[in-house]
C-alpha positions as semicolon CSV with decimal commas, in nm:
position;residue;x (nm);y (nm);z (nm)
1;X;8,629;13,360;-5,670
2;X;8,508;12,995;-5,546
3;X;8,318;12,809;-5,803
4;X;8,230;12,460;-5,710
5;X;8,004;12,223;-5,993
6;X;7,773;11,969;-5,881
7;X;7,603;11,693;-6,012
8;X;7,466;11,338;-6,074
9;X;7,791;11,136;-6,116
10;X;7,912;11,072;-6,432
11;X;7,767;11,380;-6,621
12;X;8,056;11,603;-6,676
13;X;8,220;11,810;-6,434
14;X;8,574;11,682;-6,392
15;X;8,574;11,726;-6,827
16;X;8,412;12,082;-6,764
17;X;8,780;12,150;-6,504
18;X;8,972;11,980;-6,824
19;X;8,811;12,213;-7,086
20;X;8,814;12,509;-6,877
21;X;9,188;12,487;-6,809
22;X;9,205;12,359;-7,210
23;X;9,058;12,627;-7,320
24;X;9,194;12,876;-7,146
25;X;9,532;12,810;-7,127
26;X;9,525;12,875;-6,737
27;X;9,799;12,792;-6,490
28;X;9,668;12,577;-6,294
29;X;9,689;12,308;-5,999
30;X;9,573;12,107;-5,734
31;X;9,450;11,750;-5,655
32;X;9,232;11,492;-5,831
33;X;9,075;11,221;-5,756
34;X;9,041;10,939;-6,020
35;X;8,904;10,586;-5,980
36;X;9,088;10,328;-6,092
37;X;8,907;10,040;-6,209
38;X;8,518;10,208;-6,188
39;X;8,330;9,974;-6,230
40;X;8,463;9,644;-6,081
41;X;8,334;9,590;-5,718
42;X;8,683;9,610;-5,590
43;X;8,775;9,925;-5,736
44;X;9,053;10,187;-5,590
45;X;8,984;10,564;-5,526
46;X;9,347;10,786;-5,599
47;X;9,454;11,150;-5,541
48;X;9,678;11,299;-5,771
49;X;9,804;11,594;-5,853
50;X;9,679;11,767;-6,146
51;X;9,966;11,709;-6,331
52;X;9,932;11,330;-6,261
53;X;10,310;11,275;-6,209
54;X;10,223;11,119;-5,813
55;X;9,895;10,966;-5,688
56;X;9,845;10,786;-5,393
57;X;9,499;10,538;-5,339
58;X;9,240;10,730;-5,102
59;X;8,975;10,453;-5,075
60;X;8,984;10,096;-5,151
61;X;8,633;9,932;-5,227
62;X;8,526;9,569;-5,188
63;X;8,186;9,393;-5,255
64;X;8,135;9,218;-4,888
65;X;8,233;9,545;-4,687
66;X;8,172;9,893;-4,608
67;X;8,481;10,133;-4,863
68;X;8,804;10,151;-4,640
69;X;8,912;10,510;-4,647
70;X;9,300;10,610;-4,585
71;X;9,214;10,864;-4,383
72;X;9,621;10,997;-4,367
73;X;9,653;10,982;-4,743
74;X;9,406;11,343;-4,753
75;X;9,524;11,462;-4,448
76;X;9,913;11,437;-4,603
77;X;9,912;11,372;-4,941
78;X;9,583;11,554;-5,002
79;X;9,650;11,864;-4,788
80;X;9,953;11,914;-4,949
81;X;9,821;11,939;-5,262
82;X;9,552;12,182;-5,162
83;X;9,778;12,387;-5,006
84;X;10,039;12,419;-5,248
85;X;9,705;12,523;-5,546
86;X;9,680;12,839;-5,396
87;X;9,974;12,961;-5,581
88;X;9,826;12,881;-5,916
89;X;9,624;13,113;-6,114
90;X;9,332;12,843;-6,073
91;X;9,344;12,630;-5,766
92;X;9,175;12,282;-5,842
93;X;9,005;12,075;-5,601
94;X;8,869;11,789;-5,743
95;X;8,639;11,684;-5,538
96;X;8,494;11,734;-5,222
97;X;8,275;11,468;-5,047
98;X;8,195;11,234;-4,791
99;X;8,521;11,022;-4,791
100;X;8,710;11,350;-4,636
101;X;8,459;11,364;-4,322
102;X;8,726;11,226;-4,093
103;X;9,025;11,437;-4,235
104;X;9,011;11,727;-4,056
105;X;9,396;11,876;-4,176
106;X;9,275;11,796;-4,549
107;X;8,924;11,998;-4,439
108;X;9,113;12,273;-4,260
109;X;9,361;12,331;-4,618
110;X;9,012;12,347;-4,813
111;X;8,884;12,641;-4,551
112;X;9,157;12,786;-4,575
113;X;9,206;12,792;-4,973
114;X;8,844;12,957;-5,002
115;X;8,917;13,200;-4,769
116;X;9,248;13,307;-4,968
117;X;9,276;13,538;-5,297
118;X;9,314;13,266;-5,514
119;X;9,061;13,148;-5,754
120;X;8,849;12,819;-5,674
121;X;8,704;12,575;-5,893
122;X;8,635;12,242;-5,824
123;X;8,372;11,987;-5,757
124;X;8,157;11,926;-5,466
125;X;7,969;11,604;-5,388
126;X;7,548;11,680;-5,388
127;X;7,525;11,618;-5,022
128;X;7,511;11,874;-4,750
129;X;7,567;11,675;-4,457
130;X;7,885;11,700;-4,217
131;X;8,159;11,938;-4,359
132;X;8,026;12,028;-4,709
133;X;7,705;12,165;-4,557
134;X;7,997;12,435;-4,412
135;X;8,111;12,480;-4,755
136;X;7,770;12,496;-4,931
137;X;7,667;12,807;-4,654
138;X;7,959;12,977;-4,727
139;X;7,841;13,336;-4,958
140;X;8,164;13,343;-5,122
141;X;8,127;13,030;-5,320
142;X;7,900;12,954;-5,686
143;X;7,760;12,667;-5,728
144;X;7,712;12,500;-6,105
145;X;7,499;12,223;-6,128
146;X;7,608;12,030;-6,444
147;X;7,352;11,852;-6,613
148;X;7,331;11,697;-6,957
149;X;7,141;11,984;-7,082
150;X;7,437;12,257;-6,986
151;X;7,757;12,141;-6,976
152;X;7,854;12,218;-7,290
153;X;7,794;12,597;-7,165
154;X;7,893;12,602;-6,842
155;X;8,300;12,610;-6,941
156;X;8,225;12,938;-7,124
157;X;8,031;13,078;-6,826
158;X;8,314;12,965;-6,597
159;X;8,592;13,157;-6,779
160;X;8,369;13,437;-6,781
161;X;8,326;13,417;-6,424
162;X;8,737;13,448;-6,393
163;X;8,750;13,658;-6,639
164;X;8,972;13,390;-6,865
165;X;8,937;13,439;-7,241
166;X;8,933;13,150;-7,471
167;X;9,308;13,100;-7,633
């Protein structure tokens, strides 16, 4: 099964992933991506593993020019990571967007992860332009939208989904 939650930034879905795995007491792995520094203008985008023991900076951002993506960073770091989730009980990809759109070995270790037996869930930018629109027509994924009103719900409809009972 390939879940993927959406939604405004900020509202939840990365702590839905923590309480689902919490919760559940799944094994489970994959990448991350974490900002370091949010809110200063020259803030720093990382991917790390889900057990945060490596992480390497994705996207640098600076006030006076457009965010400078390390394109080889998802396309090595990244696509190893995706790969190696598939041998989890719950692959995590944490998330998909825009900054990928020039990664095409990171793109083709998504593709294939979703086509594989494992189970999905992760997080996909609201955007269906350039390679998500691919994922967002595939019939074999869910998509959550995580709002303020449901996301204390949607980690019990998740595990239901996967058939994971609470611990």
């Amino acid at each position: 099964m390939n879940i993927l939650l959406t939604g405004e930034i900020g509202i939840g879905k990365s702590t839905v992933i923590e309480r689902v795995i919490a919760e559940s007491g799944v094994n489970a792995g994959g990448m991350i991506t974490k900002f370091r520094n949010r809110e200063s203008p020259s803030r720093k985008l990382f991917i790390s593993d889900l057990g945060r023991e490596a992480a390497l900076e994705a996207v640098s951002f600076s006030p006076d020019a457009p965010p400078e993506v390390e394109t080889e960073v998802f396309d090595g770091f990244g696509r190893e990571l995706v790969e190696a989730a598939g041998g989890y009980e719950l692959a995590i990809i944490d998330e998909l967007g825009f900054f990928e759109r020039n990664a095409l070995r990171f793109q083709k270790a998504i593709f294939e992860l979703l086509d594989s037996p494992a189970n999905v869930l992760g997080v996909i930018k609201p955007d269906n332009r350039g390679w998500l629109s691919g994922i967002r027509a595939r019939e074999d994924i869910t998509i959550i939208t995580v709002t303020i009103d449901n996301r204390d719900e949607v980690p019990v409809r998740i595990m239901e989904l996967l058939g994971l009972t609470p611990q």
